[in-house]
VEXSE-877058 format. One record per atom (N, C-alpha, C, CB): residue in one letter; atom name; x, y, z. Coordinates in steps of 0.2 Angstrom, whole numbers, always signed. Each point is the difference from the previous one (the first is absolute). Glycine has a CB too. Layout:
<atoms>
@r->a, a->CA, xx->X, yy->Y, zz->Z .
...
</atoms>
This chain:
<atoms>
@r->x, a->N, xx->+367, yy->+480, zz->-133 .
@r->x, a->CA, xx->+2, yy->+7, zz->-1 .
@r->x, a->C, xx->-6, yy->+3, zz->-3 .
@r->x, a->CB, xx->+12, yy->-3, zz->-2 .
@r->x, a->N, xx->-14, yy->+7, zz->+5 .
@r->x, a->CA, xx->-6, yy->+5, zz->-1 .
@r->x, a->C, xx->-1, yy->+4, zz->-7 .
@r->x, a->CB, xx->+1, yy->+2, zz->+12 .
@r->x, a->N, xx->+4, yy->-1, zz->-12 .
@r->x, a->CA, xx->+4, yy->+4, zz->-6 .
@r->x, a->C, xx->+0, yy->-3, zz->-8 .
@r->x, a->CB, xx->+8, yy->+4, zz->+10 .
@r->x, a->N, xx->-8, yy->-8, zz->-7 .
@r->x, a->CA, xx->-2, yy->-7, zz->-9 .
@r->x, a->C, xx->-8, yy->+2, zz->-2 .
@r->x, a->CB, xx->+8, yy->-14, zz->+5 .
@r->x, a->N, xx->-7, yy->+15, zz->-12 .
@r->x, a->CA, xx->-6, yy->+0, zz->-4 .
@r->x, a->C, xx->-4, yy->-7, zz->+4 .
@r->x, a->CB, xx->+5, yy->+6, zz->-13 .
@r->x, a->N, xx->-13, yy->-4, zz->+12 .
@r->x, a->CA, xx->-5, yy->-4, zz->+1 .
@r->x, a->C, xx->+2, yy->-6, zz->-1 .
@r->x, a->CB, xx->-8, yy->+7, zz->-1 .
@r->x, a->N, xx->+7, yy->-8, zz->-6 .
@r->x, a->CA, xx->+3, yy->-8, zz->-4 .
@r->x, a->C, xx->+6, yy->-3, zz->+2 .
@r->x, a->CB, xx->-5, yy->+3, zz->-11 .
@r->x, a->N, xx->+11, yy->-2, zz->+16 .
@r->x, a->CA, xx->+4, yy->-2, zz->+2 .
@r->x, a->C, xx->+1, yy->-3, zz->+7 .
@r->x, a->CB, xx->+2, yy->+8, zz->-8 .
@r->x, a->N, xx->-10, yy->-3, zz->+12 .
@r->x, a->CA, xx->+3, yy->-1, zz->+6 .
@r->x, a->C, xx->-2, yy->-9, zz->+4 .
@r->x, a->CB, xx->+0, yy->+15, zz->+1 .
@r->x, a->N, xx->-5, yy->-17, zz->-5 .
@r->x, a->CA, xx->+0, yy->-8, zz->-1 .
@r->x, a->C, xx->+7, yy->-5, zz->+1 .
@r->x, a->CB, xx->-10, yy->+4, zz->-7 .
@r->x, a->N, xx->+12, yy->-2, zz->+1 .
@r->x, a->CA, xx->+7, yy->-3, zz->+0 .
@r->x, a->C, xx->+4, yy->+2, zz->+6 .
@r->x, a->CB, xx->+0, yy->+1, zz->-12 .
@r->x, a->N, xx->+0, yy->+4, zz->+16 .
@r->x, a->CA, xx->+4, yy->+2, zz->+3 .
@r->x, a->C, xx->-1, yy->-4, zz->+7 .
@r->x, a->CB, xx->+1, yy->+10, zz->-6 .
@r->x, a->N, xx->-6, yy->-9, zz->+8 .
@r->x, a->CA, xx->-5, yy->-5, zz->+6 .
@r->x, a->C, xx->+3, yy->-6, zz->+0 .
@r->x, a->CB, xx->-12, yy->+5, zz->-3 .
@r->x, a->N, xx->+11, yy->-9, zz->-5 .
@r->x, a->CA, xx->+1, yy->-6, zz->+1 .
@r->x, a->C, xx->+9, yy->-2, zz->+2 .
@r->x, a->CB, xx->-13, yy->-1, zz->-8 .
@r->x, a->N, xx->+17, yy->+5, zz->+4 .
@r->x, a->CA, xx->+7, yy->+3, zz->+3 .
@r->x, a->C, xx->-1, yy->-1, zz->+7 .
@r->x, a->CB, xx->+2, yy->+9, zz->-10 .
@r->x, a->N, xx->-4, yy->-4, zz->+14 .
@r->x, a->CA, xx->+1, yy->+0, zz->+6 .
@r->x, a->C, xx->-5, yy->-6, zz->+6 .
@r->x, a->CB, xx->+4, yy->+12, zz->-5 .
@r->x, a->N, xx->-8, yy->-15, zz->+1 .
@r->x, a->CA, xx->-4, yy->-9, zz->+2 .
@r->x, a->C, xx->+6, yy->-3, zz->+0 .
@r->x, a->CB, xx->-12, yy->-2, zz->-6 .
@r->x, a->N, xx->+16, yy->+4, zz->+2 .
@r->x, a->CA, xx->+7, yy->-7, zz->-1 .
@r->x, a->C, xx->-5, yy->-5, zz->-7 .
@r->x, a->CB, xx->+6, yy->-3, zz->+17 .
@r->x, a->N, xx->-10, yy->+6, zz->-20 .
@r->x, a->CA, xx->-3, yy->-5, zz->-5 .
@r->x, a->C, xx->+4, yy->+3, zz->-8 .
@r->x, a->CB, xx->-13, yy->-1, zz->+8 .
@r->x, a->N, xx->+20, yy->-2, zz->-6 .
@r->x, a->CA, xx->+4, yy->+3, zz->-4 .
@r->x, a->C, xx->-1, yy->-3, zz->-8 .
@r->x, a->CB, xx->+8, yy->+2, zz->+11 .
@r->x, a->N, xx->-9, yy->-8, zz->-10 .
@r->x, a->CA, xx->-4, yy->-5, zz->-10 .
@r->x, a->C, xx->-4, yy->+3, zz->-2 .
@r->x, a->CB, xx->+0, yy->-12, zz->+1 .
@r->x, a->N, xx->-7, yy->+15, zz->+4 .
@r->x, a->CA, xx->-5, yy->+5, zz->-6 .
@r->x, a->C, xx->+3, yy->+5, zz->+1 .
@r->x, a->CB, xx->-10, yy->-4, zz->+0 .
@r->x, a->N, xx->+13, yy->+6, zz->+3 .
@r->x, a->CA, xx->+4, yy->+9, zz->-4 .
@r->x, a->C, xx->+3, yy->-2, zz->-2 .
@r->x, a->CB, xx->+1, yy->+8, zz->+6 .
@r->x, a->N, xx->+5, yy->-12, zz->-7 .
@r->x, a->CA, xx->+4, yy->-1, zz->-6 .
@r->x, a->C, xx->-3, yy->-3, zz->-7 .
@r->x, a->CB, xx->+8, yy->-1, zz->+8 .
@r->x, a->N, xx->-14, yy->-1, zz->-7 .
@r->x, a->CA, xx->-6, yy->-1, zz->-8 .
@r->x, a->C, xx->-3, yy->+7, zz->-2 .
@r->x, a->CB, xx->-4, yy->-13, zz->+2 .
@r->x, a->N, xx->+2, yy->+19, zz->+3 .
@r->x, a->CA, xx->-4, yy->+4, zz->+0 .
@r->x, a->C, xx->+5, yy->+6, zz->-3 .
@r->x, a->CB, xx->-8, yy->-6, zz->+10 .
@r->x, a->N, xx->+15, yy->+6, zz->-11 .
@r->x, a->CA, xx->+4, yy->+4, zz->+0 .
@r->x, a->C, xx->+2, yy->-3, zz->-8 .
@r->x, a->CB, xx->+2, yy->+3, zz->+15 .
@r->x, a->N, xx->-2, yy->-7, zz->-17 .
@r->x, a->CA, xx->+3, yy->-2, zz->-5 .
@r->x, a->C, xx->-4, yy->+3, zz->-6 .
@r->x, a->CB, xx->+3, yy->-11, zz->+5 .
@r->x, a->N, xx->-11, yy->+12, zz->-3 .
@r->x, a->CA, xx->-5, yy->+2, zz->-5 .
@r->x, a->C, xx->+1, yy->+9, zz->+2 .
@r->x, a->CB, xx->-11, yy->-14, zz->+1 .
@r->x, a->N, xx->+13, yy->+16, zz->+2 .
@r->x, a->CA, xx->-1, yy->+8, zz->+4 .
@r->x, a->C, xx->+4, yy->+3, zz->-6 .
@r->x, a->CB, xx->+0, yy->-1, zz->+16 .
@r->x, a->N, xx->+5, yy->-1, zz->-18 .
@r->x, a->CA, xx->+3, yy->+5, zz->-7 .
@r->x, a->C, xx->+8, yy->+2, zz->+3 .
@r->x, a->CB, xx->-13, yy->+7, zz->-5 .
@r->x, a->N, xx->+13, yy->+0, zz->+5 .
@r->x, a->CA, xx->+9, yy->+2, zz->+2 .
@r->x, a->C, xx->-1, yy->+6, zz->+2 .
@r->x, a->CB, xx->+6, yy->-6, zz->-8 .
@r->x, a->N, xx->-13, yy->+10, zz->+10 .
@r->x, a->CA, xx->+0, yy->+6, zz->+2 .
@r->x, a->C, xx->+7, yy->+2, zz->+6 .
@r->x, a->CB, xx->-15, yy->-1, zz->-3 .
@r->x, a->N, xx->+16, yy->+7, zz->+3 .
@r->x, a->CA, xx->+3, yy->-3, zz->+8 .
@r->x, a->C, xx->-1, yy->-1, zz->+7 .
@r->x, a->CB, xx->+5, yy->+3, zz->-5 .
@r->x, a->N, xx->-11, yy->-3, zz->+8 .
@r->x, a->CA, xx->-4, yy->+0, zz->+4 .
@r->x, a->C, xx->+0, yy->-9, zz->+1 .
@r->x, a->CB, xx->-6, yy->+13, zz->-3 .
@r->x, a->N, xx->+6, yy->-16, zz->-2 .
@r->x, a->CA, xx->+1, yy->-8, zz->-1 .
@r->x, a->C, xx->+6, yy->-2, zz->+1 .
@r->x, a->CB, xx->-8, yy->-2, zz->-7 .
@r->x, a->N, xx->+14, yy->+7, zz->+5 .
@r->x, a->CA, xx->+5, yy->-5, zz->+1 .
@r->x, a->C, xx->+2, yy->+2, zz->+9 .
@r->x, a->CB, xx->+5, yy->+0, zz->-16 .
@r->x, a->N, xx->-8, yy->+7, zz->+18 .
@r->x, a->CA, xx->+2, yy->-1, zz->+6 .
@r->x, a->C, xx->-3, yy->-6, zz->+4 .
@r->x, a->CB, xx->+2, yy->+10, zz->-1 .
@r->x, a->N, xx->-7, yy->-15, zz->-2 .
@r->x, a->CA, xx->-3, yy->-2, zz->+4 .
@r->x, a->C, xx->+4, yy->-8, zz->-1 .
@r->x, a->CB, xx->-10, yy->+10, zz->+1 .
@r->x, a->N, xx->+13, yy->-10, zz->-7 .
@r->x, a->CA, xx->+3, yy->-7, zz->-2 .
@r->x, a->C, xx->+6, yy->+2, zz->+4 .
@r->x, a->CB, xx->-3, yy->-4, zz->-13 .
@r->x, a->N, xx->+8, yy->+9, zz->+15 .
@r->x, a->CA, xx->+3, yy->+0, zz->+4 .
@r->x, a->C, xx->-2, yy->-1, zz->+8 .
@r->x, a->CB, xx->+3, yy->+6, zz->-11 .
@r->x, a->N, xx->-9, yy->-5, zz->+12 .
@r->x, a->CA, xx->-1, yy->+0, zz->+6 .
@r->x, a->C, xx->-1, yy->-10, zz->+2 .
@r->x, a->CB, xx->-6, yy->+15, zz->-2 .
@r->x, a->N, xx->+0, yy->-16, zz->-6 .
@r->x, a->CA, xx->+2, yy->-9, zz->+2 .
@r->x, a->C, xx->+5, yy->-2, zz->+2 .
@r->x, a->CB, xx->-5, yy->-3, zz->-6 .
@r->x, a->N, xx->+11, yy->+2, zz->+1 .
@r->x, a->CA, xx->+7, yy->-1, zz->+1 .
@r->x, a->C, xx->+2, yy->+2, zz->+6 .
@r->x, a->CB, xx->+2, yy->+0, zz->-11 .
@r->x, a->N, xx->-3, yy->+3, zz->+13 .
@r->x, a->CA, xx->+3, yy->+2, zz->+9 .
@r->x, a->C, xx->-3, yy->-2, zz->+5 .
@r->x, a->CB, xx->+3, yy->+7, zz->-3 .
@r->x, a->N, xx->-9, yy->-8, zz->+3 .
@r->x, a->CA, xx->-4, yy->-5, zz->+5 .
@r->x, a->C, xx->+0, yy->-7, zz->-2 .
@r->x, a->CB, xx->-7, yy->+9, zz->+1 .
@r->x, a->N, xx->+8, yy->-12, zz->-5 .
@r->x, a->CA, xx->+0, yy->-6, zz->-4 .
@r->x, a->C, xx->+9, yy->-3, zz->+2 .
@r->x, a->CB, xx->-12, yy->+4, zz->-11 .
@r->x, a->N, xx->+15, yy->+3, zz->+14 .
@r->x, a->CA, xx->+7, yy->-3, zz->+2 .
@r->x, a->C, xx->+3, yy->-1, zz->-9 .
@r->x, a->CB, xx->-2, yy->-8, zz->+15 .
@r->x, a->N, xx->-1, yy->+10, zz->-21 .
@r->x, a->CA, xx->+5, yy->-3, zz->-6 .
@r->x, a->C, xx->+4, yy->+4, zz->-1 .
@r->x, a->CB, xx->-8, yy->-6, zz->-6 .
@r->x, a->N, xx->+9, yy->+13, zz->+9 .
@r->x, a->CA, xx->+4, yy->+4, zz->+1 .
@r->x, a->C, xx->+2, yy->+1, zz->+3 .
@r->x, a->CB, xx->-3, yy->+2, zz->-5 .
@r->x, a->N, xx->+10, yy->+0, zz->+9 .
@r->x, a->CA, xx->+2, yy->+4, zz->+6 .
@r->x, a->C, xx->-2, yy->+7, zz->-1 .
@r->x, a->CB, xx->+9, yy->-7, zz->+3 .
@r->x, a->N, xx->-12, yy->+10, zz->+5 .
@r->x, a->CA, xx->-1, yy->+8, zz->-1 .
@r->x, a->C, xx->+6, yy->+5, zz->-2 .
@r->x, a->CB, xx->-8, yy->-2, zz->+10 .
@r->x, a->N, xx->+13, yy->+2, zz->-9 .
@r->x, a->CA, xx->+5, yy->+3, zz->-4 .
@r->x, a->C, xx->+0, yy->+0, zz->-9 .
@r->x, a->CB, xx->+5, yy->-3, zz->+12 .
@r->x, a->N, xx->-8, yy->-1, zz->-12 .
@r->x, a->CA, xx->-1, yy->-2, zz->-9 .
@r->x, a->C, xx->-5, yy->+6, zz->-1 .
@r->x, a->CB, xx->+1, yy->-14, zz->-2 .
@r->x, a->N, xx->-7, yy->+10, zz->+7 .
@r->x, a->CA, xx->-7, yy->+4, zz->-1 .
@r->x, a->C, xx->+1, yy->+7, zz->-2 .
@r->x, a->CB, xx->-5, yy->-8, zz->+7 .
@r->x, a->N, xx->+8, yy->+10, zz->+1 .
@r->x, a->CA, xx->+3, yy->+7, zz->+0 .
@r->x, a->C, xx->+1, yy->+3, zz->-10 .
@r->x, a->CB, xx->+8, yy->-4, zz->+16 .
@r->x, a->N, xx->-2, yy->+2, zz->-16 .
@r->x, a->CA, xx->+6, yy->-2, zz->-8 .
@r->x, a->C, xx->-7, yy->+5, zz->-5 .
@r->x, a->CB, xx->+9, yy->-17, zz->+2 .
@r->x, a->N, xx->-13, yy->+9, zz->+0 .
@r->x, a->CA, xx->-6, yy->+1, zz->-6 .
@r->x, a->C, xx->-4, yy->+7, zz->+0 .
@r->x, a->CB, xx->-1, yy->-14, zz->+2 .
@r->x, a->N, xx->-1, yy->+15, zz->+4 .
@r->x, a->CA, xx->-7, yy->+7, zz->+0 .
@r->x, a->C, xx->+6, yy->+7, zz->+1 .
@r->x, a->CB, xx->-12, yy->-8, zz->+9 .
@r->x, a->N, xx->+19, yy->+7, zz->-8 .
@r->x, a->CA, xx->+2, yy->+7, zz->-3 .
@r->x, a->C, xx->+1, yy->+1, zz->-5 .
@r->x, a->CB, xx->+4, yy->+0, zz->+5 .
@r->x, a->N, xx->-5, yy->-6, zz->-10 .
@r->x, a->CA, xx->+4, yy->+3, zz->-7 .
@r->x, a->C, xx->-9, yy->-1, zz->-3 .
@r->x, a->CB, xx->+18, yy->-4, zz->-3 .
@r->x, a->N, xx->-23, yy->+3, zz->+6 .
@r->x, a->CA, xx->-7, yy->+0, zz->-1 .
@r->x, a->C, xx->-3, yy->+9, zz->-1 .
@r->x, a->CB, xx->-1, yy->-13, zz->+8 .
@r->x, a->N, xx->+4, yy->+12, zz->-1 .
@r->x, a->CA, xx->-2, yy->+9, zz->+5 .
@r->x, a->C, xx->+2, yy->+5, zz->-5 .
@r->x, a->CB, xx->+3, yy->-2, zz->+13 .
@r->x, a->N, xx->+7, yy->+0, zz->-17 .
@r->x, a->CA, xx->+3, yy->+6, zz->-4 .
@r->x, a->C, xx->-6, yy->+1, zz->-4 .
@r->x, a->CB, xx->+14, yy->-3, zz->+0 .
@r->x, a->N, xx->-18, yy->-1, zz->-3 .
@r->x, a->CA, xx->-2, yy->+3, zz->-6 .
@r->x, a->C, xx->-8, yy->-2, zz->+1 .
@r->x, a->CB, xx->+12, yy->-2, zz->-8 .
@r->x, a->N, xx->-14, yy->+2, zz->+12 .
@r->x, a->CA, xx->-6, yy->+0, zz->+3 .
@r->x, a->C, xx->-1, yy->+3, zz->+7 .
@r->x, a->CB, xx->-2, yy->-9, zz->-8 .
@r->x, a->N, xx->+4, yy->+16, zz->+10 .
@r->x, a->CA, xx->+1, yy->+3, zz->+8 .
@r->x, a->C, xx->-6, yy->-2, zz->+3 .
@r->x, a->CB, xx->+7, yy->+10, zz->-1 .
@r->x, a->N, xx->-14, yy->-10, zz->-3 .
@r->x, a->CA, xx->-6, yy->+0, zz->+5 .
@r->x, a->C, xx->-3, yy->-6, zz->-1 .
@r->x, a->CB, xx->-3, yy->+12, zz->+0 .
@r->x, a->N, xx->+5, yy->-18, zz->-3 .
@r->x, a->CA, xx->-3, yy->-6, zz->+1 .
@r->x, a->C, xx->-3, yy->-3, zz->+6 .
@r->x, a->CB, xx->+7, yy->-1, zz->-9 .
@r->x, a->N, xx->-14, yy->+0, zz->+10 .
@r->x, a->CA, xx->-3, yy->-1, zz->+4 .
@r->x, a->C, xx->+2, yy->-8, zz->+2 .
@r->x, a->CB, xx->-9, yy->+9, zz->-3 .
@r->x, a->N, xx->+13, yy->-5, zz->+13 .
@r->x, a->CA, xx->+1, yy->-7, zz->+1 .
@r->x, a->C, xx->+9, yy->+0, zz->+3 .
@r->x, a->CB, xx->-10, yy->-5, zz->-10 .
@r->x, a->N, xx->+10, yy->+9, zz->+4 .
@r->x, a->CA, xx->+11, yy->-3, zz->-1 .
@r->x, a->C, xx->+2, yy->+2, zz->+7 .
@r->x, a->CB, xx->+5, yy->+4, zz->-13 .
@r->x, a->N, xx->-7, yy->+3, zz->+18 .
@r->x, a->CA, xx->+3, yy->+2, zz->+4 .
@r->x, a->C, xx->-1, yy->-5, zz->+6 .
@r->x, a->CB, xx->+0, yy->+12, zz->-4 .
@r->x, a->N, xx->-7, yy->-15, zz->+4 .
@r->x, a->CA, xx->-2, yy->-4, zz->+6 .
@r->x, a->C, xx->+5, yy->-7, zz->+3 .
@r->x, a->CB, xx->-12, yy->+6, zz->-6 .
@r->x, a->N, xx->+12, yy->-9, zz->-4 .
@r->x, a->CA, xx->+3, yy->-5, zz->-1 .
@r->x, a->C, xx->+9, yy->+2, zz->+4 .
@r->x, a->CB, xx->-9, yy->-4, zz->-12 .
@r->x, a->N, xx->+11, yy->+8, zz->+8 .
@r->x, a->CA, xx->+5, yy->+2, zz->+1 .
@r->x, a->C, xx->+3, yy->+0, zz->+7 .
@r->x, a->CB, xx->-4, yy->+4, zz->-9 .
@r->x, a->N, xx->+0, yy->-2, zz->+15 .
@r->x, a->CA, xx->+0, yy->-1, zz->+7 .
@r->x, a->C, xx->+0, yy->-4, zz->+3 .
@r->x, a->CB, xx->-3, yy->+6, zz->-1 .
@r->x, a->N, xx->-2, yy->-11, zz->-1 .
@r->x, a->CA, xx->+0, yy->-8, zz->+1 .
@r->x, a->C, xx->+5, yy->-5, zz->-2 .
@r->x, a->CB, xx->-12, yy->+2, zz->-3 .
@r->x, a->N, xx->+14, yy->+0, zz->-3 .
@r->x, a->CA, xx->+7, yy->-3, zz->-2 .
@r->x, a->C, xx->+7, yy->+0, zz->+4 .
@r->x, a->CB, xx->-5, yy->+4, zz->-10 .
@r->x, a->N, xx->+3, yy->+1, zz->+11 .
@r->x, a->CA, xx->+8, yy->+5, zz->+6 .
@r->x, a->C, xx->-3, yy->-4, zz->+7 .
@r->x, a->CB, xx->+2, yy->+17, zz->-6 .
@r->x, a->N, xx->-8, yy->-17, zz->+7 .
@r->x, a->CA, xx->+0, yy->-3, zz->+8 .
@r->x, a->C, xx->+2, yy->-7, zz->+0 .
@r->x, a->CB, xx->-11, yy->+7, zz->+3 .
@r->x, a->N, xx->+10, yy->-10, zz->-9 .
@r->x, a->CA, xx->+1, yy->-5, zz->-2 .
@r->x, a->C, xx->+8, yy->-4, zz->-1 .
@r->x, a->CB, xx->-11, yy->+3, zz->-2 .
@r->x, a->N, xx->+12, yy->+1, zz->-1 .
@r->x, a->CA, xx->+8, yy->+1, zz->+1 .
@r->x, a->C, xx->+5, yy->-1, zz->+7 .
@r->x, a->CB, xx->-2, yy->+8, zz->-10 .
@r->x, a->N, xx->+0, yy->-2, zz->+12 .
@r->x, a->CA, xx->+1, yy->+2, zz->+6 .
@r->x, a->C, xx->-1, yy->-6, zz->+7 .
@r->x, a->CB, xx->-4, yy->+12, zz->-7 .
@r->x, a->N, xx->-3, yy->-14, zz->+7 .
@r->x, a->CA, xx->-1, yy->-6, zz->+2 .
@r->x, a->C, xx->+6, yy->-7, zz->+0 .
@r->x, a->CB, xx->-11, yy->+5, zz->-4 .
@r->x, a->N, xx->+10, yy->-6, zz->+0 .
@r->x, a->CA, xx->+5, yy->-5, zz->-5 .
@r->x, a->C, xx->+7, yy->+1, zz->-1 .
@r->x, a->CB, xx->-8, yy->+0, zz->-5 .
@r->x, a->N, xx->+12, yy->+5, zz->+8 .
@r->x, a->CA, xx->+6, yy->+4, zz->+1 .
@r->x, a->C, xx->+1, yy->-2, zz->-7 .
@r->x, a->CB, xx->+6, yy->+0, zz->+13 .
@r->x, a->N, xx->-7, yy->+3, zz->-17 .
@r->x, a->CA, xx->+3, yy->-1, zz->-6 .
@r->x, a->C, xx->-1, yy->+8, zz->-3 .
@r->x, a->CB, xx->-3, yy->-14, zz->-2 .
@r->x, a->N, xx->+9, yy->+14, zz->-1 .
@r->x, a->CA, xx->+3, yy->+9, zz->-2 .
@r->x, a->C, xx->-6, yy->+0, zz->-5 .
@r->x, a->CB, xx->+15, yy->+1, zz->+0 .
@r->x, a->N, xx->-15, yy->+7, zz->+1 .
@r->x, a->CA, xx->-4, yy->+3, zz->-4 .
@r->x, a->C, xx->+1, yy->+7, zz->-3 .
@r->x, a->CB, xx->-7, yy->-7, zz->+6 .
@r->x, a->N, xx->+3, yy->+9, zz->-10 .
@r->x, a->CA, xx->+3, yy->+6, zz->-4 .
@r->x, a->C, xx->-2, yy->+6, zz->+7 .
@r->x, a->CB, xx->-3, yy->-5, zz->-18 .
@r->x, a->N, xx->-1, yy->+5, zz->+21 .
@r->x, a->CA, xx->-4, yy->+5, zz->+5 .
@r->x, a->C, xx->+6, yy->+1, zz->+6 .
@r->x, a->CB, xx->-14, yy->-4, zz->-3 .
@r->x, a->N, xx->+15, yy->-5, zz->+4 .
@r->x, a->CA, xx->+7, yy->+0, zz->+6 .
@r->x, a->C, xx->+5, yy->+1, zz->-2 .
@r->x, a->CB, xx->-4, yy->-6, zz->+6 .
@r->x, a->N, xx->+7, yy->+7, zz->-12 .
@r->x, a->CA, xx->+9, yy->-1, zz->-2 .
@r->x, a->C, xx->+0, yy->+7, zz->+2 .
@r->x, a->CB, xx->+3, yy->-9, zz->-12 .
@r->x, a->N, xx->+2, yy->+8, zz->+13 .
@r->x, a->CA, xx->+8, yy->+5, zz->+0 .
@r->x, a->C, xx->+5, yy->+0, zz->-3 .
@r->x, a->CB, xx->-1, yy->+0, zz->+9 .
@r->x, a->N, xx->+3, yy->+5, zz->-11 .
@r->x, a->CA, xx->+7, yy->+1, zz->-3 .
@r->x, a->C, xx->+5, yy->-5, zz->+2 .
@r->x, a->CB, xx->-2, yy->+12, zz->-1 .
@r->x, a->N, xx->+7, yy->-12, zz->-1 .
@r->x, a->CA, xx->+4, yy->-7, zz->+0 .
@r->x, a->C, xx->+5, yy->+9, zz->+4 .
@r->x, a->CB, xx->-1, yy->-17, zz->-14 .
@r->x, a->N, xx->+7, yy->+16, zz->+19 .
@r->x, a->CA, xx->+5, yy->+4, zz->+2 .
@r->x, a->C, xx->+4, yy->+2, zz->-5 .
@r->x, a->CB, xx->+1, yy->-7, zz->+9 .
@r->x, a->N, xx->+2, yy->+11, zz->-9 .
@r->x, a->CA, xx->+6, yy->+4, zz->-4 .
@r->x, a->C, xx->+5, yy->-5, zz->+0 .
@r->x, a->CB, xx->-3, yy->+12, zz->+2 .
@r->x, a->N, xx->+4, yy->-13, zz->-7 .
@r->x, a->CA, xx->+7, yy->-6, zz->-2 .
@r->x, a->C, xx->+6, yy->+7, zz->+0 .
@r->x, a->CB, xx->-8, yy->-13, zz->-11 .
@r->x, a->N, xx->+12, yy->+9, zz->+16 .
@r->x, a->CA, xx->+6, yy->+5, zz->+2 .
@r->x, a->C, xx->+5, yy->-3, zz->-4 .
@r->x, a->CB, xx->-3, yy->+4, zz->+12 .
@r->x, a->N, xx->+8, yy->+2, zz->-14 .
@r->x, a->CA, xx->+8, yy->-4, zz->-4 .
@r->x, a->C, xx->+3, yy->-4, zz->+5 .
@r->x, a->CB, xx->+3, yy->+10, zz->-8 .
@r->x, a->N, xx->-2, yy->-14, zz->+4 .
@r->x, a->CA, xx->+6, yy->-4, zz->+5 .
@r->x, a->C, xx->+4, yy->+4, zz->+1 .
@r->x, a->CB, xx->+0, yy->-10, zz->-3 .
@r->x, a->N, xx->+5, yy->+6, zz->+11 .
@r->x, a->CA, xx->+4, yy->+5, zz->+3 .
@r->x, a->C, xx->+7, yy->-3, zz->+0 .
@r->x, a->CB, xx->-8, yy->+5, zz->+6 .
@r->x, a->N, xx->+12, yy->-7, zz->-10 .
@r->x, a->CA, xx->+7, yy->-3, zz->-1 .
@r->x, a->C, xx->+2, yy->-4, zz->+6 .
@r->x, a->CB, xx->+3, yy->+10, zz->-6 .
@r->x, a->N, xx->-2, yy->-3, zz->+12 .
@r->x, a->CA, xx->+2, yy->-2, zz->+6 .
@r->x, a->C, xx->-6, yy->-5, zz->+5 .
@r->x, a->CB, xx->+8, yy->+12, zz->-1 .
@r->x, a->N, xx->-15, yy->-15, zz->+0 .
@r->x, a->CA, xx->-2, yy->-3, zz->+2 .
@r->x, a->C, xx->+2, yy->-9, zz->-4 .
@r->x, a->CB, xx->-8, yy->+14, zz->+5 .
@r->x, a->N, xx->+11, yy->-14, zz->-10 .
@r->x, a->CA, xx->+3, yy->-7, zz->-5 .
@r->x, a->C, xx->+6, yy->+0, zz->+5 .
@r->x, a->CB, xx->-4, yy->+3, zz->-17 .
@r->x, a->N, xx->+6, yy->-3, zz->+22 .
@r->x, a->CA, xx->+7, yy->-2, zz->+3 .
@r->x, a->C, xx->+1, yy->-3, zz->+4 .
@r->x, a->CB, xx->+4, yy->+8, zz->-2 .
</atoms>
């Protein structure tokens, strides 16, 4: 992700090597900015230790309170492809559930 500070985008690289044990040691030392947690979020979802729908879960309520965190939107898309991939529901693919109609007396007979 381009968009990650300099000192991040190492970590990120190795994220997307699949050299998921030194990013998960390289990330331990990085702190709690949020630029890092998109990217602990990003492990877990490549590393499969999360499902993308979670991930998703995770970088919305990131985004609510961080809109321009470098990364969230990107991840964000990747998550949903991933989902998507995977048929597994997502917050980007749900739909409203139908209008729950009153029962009708005359259909109980």
């Amino acid at each position: 992700m381009s968009e990650l500070p300099d000192h991040l985008r190492a970590i990120d690289e190795m994220i997307d090597a699949g050299d998921f044990e030194a990013a998960r040691t390289e990330l331990e030392e990085a702190g709690s900015a949020p630029a890092v947690e998109v990217l602990r979020i990003k492990l877990s979802l490549f590393d499969e230790s999360v499902p993308p729908p979670l991930a998703m879960q995770k970088l919305i309520q990131l985004m609510r309170q961080h809109p321009d965190v470098p990364g969230g939107k990107v991840l964000y898309q990747e998550a949903s492809r991933r989902a998507y991939e995977h048929r597994q529901s997502s917050v980007s693919h749900s739909h409203p559930p139908p209008p729950v109609r009153p029962r009708d007396p005359k259909d109980e007979g």
